[in-house]
N, C-alpha and C positions, 0 to 999 in steps of 0.2 A: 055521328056522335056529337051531342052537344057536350062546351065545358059550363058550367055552376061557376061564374066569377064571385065571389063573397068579399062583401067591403069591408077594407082593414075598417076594424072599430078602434079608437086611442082608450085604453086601459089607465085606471086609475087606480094607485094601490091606496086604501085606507088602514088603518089599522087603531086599535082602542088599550097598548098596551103589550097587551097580550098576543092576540091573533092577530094577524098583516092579512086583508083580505085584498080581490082586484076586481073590480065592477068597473061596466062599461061607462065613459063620461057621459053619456047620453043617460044613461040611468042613476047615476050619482046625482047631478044635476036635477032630475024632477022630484029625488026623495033626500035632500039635503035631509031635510027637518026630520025624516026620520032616521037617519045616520046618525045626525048630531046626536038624539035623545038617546041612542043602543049605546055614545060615548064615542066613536070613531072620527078621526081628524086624518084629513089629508098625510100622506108620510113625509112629501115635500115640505111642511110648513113645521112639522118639528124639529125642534134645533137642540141634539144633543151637546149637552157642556163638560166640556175637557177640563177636568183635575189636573193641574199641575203637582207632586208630590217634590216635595225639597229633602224628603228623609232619607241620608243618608246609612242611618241606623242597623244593623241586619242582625238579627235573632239566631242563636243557634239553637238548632232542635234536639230536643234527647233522642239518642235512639230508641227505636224498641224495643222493649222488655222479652227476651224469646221463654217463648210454655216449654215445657218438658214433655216429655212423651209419655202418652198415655200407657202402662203396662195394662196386658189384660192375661190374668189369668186364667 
């Protein structure tokens, strides 16, 4: 019996937003240019920014209104 050794490929996740996709670096790499133009950027290279909030403030909510029950004659 022979074994099928298969070579680890390194996975790149892209994503445009919306969808998070992973293609292999080897294939990212010959079709940048068409990546870039579908809108997808590297995930490593965006840099989400954290909102500090200082409001201390808190809202109180109405309860809810309760329905009555429907009679059926």
């Amino acid at each position: 019996m022979t074994k099928i050794i298969t070579p680890v490929v390194p996975l790149v996740k892209l994503t445009n937003g919306q969808k998070t996709i992973e293609r292999s670096k080897i294939q990212y790499e010959s079709n940048i240019k068409h990546f870039t133009m579908r809108g997808f950027k590297l995930v490593s290279d965006i840099v989400k920014e954290v909102k500090e909030t200082t409001n201390d403030k808190v809202v109180k909510l109405k309860p809810k209104k309760k329905k009555g029950k429907k009679w059926n004659n």
